[in-house]
N, C-alpha and C positions, 0 to 999 in steps of 0.2 A: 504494500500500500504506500502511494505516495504520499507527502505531509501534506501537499493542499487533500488530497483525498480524507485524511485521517483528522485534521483540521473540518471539513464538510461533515466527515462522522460520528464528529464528536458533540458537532451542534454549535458551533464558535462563528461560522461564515453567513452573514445577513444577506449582507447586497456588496457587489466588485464593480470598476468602470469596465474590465476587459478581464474577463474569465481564464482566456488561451493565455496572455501576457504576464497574468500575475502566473498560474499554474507552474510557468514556464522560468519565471523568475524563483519564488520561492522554494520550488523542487529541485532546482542546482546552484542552490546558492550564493543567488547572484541578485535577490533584495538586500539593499540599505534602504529599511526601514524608518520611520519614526509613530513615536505616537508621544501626544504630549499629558503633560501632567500639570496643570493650574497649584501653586501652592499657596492653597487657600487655609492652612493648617499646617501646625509642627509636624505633622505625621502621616502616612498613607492609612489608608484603611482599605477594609477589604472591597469597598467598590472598586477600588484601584487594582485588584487581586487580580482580577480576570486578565486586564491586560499585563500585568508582573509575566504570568504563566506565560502567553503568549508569546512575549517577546523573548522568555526562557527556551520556549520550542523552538522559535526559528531561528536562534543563536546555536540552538543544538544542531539542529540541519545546515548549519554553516551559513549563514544568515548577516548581517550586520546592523544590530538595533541604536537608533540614535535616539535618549529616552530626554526628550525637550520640557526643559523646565518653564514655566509659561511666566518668567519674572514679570515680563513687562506684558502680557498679556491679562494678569492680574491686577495690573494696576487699572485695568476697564471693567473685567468680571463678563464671564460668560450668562446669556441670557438663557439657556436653552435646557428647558426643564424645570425652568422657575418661572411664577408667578407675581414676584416683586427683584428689587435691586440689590444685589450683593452688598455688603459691607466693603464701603473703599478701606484699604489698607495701606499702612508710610511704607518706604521703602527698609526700613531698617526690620517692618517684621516679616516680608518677602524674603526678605535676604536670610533670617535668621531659619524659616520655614526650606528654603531651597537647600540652606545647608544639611537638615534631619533627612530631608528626601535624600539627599544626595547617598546619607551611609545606609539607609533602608533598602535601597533600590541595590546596594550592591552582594545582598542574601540571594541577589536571584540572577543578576546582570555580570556577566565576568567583564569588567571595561581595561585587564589588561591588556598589551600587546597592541592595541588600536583595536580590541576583538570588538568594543561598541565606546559609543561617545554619551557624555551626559554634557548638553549644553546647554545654555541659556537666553531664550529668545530677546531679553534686555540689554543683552549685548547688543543688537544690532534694532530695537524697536524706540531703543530710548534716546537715542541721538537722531533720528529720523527728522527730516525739514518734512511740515506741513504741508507747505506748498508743494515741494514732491509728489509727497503721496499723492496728493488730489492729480496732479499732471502723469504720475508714471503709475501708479496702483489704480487711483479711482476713476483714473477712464474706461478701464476695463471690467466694470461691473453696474449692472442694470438695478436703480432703484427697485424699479416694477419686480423686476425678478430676485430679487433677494427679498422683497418683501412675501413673497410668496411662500421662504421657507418657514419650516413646521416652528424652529423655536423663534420666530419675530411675530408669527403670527398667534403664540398663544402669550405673549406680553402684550399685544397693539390694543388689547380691549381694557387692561388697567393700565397702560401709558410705556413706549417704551424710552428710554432715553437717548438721544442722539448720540452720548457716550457708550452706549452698549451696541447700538446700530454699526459701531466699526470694528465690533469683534469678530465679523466675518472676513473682512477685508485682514486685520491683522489676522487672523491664523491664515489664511491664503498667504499673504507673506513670506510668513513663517517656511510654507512649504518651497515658496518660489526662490530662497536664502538658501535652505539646508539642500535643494539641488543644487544650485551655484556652487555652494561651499564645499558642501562634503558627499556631492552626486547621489543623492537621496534620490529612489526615485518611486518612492511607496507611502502613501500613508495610512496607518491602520488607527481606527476608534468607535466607539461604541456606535448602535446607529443614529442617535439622535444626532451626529457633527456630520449627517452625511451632507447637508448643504455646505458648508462651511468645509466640507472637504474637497469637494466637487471645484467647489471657488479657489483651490490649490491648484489642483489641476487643470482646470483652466488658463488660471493667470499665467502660468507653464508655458501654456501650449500659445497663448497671444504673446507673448514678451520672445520668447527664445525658438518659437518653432521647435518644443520637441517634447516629447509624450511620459508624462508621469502616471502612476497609477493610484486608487483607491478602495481600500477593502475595510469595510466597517467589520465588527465582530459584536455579532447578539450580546444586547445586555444579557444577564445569567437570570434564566429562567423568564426571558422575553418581557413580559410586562411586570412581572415581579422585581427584574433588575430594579428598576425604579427603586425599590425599599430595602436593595441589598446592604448589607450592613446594619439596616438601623433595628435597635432592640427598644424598649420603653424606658433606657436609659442611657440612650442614646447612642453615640455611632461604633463602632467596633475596630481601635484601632490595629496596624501591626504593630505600633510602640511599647513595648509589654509593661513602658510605666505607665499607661493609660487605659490598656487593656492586659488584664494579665494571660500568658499562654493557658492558664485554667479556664477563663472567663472565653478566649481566642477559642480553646477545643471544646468549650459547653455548648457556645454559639452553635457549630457545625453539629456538633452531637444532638440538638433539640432541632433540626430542621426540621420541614412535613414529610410528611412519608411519600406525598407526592412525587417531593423535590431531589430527594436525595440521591437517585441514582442517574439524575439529571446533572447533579453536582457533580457529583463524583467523575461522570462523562470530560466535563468540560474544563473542571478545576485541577483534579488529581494525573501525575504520570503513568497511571495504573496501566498495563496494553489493554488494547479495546479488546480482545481474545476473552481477558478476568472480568471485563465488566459486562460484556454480554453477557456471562453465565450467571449474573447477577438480577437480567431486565424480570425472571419469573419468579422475584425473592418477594415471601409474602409474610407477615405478621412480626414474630421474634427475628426472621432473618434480617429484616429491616431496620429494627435496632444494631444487629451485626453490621449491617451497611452501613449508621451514623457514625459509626466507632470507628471503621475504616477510613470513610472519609474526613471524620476529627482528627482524627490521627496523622495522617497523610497532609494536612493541611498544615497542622498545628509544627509537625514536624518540616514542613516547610518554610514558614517563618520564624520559628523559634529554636529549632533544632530537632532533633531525636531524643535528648535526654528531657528534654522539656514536653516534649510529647509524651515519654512514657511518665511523667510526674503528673500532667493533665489526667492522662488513661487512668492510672491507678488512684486519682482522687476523685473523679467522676464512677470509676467502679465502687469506690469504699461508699459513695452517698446512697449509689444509688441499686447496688446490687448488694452491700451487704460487705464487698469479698474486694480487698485491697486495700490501701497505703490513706489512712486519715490525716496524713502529715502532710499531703501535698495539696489538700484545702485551701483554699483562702482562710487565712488566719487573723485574725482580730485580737489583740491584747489588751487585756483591762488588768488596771492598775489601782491598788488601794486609796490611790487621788479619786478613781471615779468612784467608791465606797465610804467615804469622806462623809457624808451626814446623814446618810440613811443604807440599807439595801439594796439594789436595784432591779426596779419591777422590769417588765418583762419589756413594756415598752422601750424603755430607756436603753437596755440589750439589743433590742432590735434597730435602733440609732445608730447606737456605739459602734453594731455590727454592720451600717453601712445598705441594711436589706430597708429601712423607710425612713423618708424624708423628715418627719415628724414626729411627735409621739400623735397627735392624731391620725395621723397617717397608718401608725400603729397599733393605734388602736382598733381604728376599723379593721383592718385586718387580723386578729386576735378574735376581735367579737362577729368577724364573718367565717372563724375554722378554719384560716388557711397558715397556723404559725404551728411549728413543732420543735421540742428541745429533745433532741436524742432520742430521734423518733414520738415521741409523746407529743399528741395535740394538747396546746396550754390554750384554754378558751375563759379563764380568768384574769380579765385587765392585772388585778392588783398580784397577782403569781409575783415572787422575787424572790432575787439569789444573793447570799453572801459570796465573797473573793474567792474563796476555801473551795465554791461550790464548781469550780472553772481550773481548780488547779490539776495538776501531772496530764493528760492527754485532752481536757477542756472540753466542753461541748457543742455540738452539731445544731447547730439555728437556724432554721430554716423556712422561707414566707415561701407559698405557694408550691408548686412543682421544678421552679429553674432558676430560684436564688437563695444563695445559703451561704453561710462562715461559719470555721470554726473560733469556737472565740477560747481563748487561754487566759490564765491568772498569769501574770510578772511576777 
């Protein structure tokens, strides 16, 4: 199987400009790639995951990935898939954001040897003359027809800005630079930048007479991509001081039953051989599939040792049978027993699982809070220090958040 074939099988390939040409490029080697990355945050998260993998595969096949930091692309903010305006951002927290991308992105990217490039589009967007662009960039793009695409046309009913209206023009740029510079001659991203890609390609082919291509890659799980990463407490990073590799493999371990072997298809290096024999896995096998692909995931961002301290803390909760030490851990300290006891609520704070103590409480008086297994459905329940001491107890709101909490 070829990789654009196994790439098509895997369920990764939306829409291409030119089928034969990319086929042709990417099955010998001979894509220099980009895909870019806005750093709109210290850290990647797993909506970023999909194309991490990606750009991992076709480095494997001998590929050339150029993974573009969107410095000065940021300082406009992409419209596309929003409803209102980004948060402008100075240039000193871009900068500080493009540096965490920079060591995250190389758990997956090898950029020795010139094997791939990490560069930054503010190199060349932020010393740009106005007037230029207007005379060499924006003669080459039709009002009418860019307002046509999918992400101007769902801002134009609550207002868009004329500062975001030139996020299409710079990322075509972008693409029309990194051919010049570093003979890029591919750009791959989710489908919603397929307009904004197209406008790469094009400007290409009006400026220089000569042929680039575009291959978007299915958000993961088609319209659910939209909500990929986000949990009810918000986004899921790879920073493990923001998300820990336990929290990272709980994520994947709690997906739907739907979804998982959909995941696993598209996210994980598994051969497509293993995961066929998977597609008629039904009930308990299913949960064998979240573990797989927690695992597989977890140990790709975090390592393998941290994958197996995920696995075996997520077994110890939740089958009985494994390693209680590699919980999330919570410490409470004779400071927090200081003028009373502490009731159940205040545990459940401490421990990070509710906002509040009302927050805690309703949860308590709706059944959904356990200590060591035991449902605790009286508010006023409390623990002395003593009661948390040598292996501490298992705290746990609902089905998919829990700490263990220890005495100091």
């Amino acid at each position: 199987m070829t990789l654009y074939d196994e790439l098509v099988a895997r369920g990764l390939i939306a829409q291409v400009t030119d089928e034969a040409e990319i086929r042709d490029l990417i099955n010998n080697g001979k894509a220099t790639f980009y895909i870019g990355f806005d750093p709109t945050a210290d850290s990647l998260h797993v909506g970023h995951f999909m194309a991490l993998c990606l750009m991992k595969r076709l480095q494997m096949a001998g590929n050339k990935p150029i993974a573009l930091i969107g410095g000065g692309t940021a300082m406009i903010g992409d419209p596309s898939g929003r409803t209102d305006m980004r948060q402008m951002m100075t240039k000193e927290t871009i900068q500080h954001n493009v540096d965490c991308f920079k060591k995250q992105m190389s758990r997956f990217i090898d950029f020795s040897n010139d094997k791939a490039l990490l560069v930054n589009n503010a190199d060349w967007l932020l010393d740009l003359n106005y007037i230029d662009v207007l005379r060499e960039v924006g003669a080459h793009f039709s009002v009418n027809r860019m307002l046509t695409a999918e992400c101007y046309k769902q801002r134009m009913e609550k207002g868009l800005s004329f500062l975001e209206f030139n996020y299409m023009i710079m990322q075509s740029y972008d693409f029309y630079v990194l051919y010049q510079k570093y003979g890029c001659n591919m750009e791959f991203g989710g489908d919603d930048q397929w307009s904004n890609m197209l406008g790469g390609t094009e400007l290409i082919r009006r400026k220089l007479g000569k042929d680039a291509y575009a291959m978007t890659i299915n958000l993961l799980l088609n319209s659910e991509g939209k909500k990929m990463g986000k949990t009810q407490s918000g986004a899921v990073w790879l920073d493990p001081n923001k998300t820990s590799p336990f929290d990272f493999y709980q994520y994947w371990r709690n997906v739907a039953d739907s979804d998982v072997l959909k995941c696993i298809r598209m996210l994980t290096f598994l051969p497509l051989e293993q995961i066929d024999e998977m597609d008629h896995w039904e009930g308990a096998q299913l949960n064998q599939a979240k573990e797989i692909l927690a695992f597989e995931l977890t140990k790709l961002v975090h390592g393998e040792e941290e994958a197996l301290k995920a696995q075996e803390g997520a077994r110890a909760l939740f089958s009985g049978a494994g390693d209680t030490a590699n919980m999330p851990t919570v410490t409470v300290t004779v400071d927090d027993f200081a003028e009373r006891d502490m009731d159940i609520m205040a545990v459940l704070v401490k421990a990070g699982l509710c906002d509040s103590r009302s927050d805690a409480r309703r949860a308590v008086q709706q059944g959904g809070v356990t200590v060591d297994g035991e449902k605790v459905s009286d508010i006023a329940t409390a623990y002395k220090l003593d009661d948390f001491s040598g292996d501490g107890k298992v705290v746990k709101r609902g089905k998919k958040k829990f700490a263990k909490v220890v005495a100091e």
